[in-house]
C-alpha positions in Angstrom: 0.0 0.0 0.0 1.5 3.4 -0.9 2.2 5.7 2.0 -0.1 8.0 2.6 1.3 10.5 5.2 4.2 12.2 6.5 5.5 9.9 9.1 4.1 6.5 6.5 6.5 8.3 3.6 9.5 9.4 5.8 9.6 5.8 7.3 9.6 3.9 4.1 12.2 6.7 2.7 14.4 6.2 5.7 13.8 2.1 6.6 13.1 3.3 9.9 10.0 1.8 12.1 8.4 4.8 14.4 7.7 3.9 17.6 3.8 2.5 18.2 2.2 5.5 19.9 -1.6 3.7 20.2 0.7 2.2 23.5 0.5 4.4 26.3 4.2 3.9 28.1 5.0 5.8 25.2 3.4 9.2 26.5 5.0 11.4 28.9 1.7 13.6 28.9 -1.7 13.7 28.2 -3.3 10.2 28.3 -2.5 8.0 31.1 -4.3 9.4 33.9 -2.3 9.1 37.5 1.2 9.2 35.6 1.1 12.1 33.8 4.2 14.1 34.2 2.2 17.0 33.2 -0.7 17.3 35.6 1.5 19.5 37.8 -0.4 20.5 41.2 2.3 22.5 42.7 1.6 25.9 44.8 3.6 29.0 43.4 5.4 31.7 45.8 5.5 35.0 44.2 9.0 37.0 44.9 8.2 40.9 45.1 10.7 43.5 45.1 10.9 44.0 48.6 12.1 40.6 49.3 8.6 39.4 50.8 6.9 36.1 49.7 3.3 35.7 48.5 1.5 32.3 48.0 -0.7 32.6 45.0 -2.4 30.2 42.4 -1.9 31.0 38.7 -4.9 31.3 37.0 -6.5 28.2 35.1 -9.1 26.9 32.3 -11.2 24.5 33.4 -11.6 22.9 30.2 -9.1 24.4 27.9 -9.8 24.7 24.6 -6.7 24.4 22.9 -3.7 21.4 22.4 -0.2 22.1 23.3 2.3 18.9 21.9 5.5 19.3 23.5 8.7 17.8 22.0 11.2 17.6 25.2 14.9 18.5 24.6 18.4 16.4 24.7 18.2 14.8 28.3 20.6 11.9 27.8 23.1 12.8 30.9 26.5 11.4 29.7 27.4 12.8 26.3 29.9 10.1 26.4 27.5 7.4 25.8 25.4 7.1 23.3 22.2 5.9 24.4 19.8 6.3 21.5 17.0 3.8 21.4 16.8 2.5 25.0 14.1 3.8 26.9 15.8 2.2 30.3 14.3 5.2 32.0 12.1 7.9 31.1 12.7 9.6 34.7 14.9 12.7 32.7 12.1 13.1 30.2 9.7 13.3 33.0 11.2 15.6 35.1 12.3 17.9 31.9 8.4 18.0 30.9 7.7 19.0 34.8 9.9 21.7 34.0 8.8 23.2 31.3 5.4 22.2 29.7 3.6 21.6 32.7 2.8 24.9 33.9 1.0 25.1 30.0 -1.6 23.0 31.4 -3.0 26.6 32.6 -4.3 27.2 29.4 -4.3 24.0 27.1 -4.4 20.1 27.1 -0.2 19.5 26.9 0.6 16.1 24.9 4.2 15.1 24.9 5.5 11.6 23.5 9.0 9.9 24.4 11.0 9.2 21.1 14.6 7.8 20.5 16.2 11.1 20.6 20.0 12.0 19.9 22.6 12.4 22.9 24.7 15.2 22.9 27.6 14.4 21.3 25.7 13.3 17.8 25.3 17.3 17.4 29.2 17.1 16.8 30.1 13.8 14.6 30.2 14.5 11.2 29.2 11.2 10.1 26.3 9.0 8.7 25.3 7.4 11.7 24.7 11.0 13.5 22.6 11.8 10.7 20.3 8.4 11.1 19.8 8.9 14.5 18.6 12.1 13.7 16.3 10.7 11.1 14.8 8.2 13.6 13.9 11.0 16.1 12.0 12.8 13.8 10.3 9.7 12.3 9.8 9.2 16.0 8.2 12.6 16.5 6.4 12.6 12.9 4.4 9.3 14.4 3.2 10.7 17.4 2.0 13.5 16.0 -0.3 12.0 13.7 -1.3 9.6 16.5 -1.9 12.8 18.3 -4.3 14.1 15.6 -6.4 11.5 15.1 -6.9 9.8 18.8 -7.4 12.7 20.7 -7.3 16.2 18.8 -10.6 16.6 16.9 -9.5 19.4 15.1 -9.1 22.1 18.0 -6.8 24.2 17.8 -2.6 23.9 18.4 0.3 25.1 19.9 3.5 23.7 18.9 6.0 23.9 21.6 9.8 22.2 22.1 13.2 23.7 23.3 16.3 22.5 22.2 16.3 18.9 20.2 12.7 19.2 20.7 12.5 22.9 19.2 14.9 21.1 16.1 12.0 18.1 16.1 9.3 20.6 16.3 11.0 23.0 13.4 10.5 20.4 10.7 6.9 18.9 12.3 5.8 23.3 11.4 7.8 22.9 8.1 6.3 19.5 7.2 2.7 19.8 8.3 1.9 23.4 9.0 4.0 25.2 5.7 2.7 23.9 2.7 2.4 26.2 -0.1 -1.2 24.7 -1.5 -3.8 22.4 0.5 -2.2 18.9 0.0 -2.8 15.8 2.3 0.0 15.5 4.6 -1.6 12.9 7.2 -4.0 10.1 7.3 -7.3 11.0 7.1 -8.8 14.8 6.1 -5.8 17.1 7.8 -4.3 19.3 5.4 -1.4 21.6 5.6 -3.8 24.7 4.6 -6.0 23.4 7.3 -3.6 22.9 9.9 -1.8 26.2 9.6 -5.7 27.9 10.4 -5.9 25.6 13.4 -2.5 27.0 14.5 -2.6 29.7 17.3 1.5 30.4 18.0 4.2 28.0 17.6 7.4 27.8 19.9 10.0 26.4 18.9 12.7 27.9 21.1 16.7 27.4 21.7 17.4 26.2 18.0 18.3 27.7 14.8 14.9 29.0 13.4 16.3 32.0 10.8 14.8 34.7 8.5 16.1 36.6 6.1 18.0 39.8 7.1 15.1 42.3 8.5 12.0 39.7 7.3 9.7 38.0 9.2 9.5 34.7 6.9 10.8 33.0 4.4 14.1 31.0 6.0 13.3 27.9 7.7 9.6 28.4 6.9 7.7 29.7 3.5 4.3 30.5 5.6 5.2 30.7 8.9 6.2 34.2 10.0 7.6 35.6 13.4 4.8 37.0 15.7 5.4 40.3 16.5 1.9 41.7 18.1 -0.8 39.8 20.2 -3.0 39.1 17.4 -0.7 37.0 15.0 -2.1 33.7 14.9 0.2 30.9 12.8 3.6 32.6 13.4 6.4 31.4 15.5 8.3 33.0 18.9 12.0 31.6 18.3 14.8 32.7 20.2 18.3 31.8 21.8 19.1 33.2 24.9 22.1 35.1 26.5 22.9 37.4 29.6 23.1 40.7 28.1 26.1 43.0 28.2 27.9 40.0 27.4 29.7 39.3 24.0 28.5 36.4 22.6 29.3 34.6 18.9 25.9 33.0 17.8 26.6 32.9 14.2 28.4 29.3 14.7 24.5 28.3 15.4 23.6 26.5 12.0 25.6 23.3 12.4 26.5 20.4 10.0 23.1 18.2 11.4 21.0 21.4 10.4 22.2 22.1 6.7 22.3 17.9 5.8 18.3 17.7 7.5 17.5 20.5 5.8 18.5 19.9 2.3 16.6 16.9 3.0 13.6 18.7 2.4 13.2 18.8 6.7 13.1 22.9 6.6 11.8 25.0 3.4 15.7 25.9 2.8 19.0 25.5 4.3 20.5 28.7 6.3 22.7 31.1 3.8 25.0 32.4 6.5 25.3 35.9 4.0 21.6 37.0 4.0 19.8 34.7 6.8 19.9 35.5 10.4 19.1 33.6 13.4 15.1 34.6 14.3 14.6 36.4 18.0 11.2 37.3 19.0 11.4 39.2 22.7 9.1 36.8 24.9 8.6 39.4 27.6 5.1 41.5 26.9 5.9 44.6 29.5 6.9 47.5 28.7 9.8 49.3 30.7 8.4 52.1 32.7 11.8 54.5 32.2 9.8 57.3 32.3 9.0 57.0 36.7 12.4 55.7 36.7 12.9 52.3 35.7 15.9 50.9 34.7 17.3 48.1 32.6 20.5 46.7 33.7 23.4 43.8 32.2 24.5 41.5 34.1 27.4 43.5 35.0 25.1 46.2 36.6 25.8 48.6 34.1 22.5 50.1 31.7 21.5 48.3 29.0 21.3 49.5 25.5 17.8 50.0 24.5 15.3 48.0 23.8 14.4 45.8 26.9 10.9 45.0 27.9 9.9 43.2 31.4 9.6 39.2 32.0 6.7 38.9 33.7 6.8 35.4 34.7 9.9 34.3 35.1 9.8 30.7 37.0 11.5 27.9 38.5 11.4 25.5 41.1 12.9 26.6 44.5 15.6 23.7 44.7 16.7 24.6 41.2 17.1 28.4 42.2 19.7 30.7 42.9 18.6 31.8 46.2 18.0 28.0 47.4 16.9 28.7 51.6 17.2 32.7 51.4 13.4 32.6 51.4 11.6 29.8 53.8 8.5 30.7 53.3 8.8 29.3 49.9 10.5 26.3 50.0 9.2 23.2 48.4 7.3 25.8 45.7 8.1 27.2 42.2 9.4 30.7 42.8 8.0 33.4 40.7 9.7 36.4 39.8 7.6 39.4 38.4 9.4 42.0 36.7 12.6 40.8 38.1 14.1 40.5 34.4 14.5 42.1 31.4 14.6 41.1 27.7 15.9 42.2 24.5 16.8 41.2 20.6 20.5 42.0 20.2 22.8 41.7 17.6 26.3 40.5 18.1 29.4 41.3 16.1 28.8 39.2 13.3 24.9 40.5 12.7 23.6 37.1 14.4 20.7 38.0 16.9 19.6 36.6 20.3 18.0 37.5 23.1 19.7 39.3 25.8 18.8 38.8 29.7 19.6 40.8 31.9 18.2 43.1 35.5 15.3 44.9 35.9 15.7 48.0 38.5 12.2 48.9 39.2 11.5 53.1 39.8 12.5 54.2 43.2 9.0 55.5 44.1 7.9 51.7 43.9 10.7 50.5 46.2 13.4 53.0 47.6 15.5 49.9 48.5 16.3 48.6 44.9 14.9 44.7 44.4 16.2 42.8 47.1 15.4 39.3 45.4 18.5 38.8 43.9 19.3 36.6 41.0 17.0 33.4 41.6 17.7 32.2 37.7 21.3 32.8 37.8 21.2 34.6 34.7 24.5 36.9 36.1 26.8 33.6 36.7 29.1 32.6 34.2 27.8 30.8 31.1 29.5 28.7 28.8 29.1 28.6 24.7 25.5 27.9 25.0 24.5 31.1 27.3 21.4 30.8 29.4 20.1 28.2 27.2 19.1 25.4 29.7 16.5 28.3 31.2 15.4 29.3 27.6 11.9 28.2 28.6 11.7 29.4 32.5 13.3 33.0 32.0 9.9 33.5 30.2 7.9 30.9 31.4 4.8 33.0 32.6 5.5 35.5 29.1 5.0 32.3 27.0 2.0 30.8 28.9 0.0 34.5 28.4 0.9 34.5 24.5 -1.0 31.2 24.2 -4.1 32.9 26.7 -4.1 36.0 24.0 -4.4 34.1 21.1 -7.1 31.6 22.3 -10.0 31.9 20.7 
């Protein structure tokens, strides 16, 4: 029988089997009541300025109306070996969907499968086998999602989220399903990519290499798809890498060998031109800076930061996993919230290559004489390495990100 949809055609072009996601031990989220890593009932302790703690509850649909399907990023915790295919625990998975796709349960059902992803070091071996792996997660991916659609989605409406190797899985799922040029079938049944991109409310795919052309909103690693850039985009995509601003980063080694072989594979609508394209950075944070009482935007040095930064308003993390671990009992054992603490900005480094800068937000002194006395609870001011702030890329903005999905339901 000739293959009829995206996952049916990439597995008999690869020889790769998917994974059989009708079986349940193969969903981190979303359909195994009692063991789903994303029915998060944790209590949240708001930080304020003047170092005080305040218990609240974020605010929550009852019945959501919307689907988030989140592809988790590389967990594997010895780059050394290569685990690919052996599920022999999906504790990391688990705890990485706790982190940062559970709080999305706010305001939509959150899906998210397990898949034979790559470890680490396949990101830097130039060689065939790197490239299959590759190949298998996606097939991986491509299966669940149409296992997604038909079992449970009944054509509400989507959100595409993933960070890392699950923002490069979720990057060809948009390009594959969502950015078709005409209405052609692309999985089993009636879906359509015409139909799908309508269905789309915002896509995330965040801590990859998403790129534009130089000053456009689309046409790089999507043809349809463009960056959001007010409330009311639906179908367009917030991508960004993150750094701590004030700090001179080199982002344009970004597009790697994995990226260009995938996408002249047909995975993205075209592979990166390192002369015209630039990497995409959509600012997350939806506050503005109130410099006119007094505010301030600061680095990470302290010092003030060029133009441009708007206010996180939800930045979050578990206590445990914080920077200020025991400073504040009152909320240990919660997720600490941070309003306002942070700032954000696009920034461009020497070579043109944008990301998003993080750095301090000094609130005006008529709020709080005494400066914010909460410190750095993300530790976006302590020394990074190559990859910046990248393992917080989701949690910086976590509250940000939650509220652009709230907008833009219907």
């Amino acid at each position: 029988m000739k293959p009829v949809s995206v996952a049916e055609r990439l597995a008999a072009r690869y020889g790769i089997e998917p994974l059989d996601y009708a079986r349940e031990e193969y969903w981190g989220c979303g359909i195994t009541p009692g063991a789903d890593a994303c029915a998060l009932d944790a209590q949240v302790a708001r930080l304020v300025t003047d170092g005080t703690v305040r218990l609240t509850a974020l605010p929550t649909l009852e019945q959501p109306p919307v689907d988030c399907f989140y592809i988790y990023p590389t967990v594997a915790p010895d780059p050394s070996v290569d685990e690919h295919g052996a599920f022999r625990s999906v504790e990391q998975p688990r705890l990485v969907m706790q982190l940062q796709a559970a709080w999305f349960g706010r305001v939509c059902r959150v899906f998210a499968p397990f898949y034979r992803q790559a470890t680490i070091d396949r990101y830097l071996k130039h060689d065939e086998e790197s490239k299959e792996i590759f190949r298998t997660a996606f097939v991986d991916v491509a299966a669940a999602f149409e296992h997604f659609l038909a079992a449970w989605n009944g054509n509400r409406p989507l959100v595409i989220l993933g960070h890392s190797q699950g923002a490069q899985m979720a990057s060809y799922l948009l390009h594959l399903y969502f950015d078709g040029a005409t209405t052609v079938t692309r999985v089993a049944g009636s879906h359509t990519s015409d139909a799908l991109r309508r269905r789309l409310l915002v896509a995330m795919p965040i801590g990859f290499h998403v790129f534009v052309p130089a000053g456009e909103p689309v046409g790089g690693s999507f043809s349809h798809l463009p960056l959001c850039e007010q409330d009311a985009d639906r179908g367009c995509v917030i991508s960004y890498r993150s750094y701590a601003d004030g700090e001179p980063y080199h982002t344009a080694w970004a597009t790697g060998w994995i990226d260009e072989q995938l996408a002249a594979e047909g995975l993205l609508y075209r592979t990166y031109e390192k002369q015209s394209d630039r990497l995409a950075c959509v600012n997350p944070a939806r506050l503005a800076l109130d410099a006119a009482n007094g505010a301030l935007a600061l680095d990470t040095e302290g010092n003030a930061a060029p133009a441009g930064a708007r206010v996180l308003d939800g930045s979050m993390i578990p206590e445990a996993m914080s920077n200020v671990a025991g400073r504040f009992p009152e909320a240990k054992g919660f997720w600490l919230e941070t309003p306002g603490r942070y700032t954000a900005a696009c920034r461009e480094d020497e070579n043109g290559e944008q990301y998003l800068g993080i750095g301090f937000h000094q609130p005006a002194t008529t709020a709080w004489p005494g400066g914010d006395l909460r410190g750095d609870p993300l530790a976006a001011g302590l020394p990074t390495s190559a990859l910046g702030l990248h393992l917080i890329d989701f949690n910086h903005a976590l509250g940000d990100l939650i509220d652009h999905v709230r907008v833009r339901i219907p």
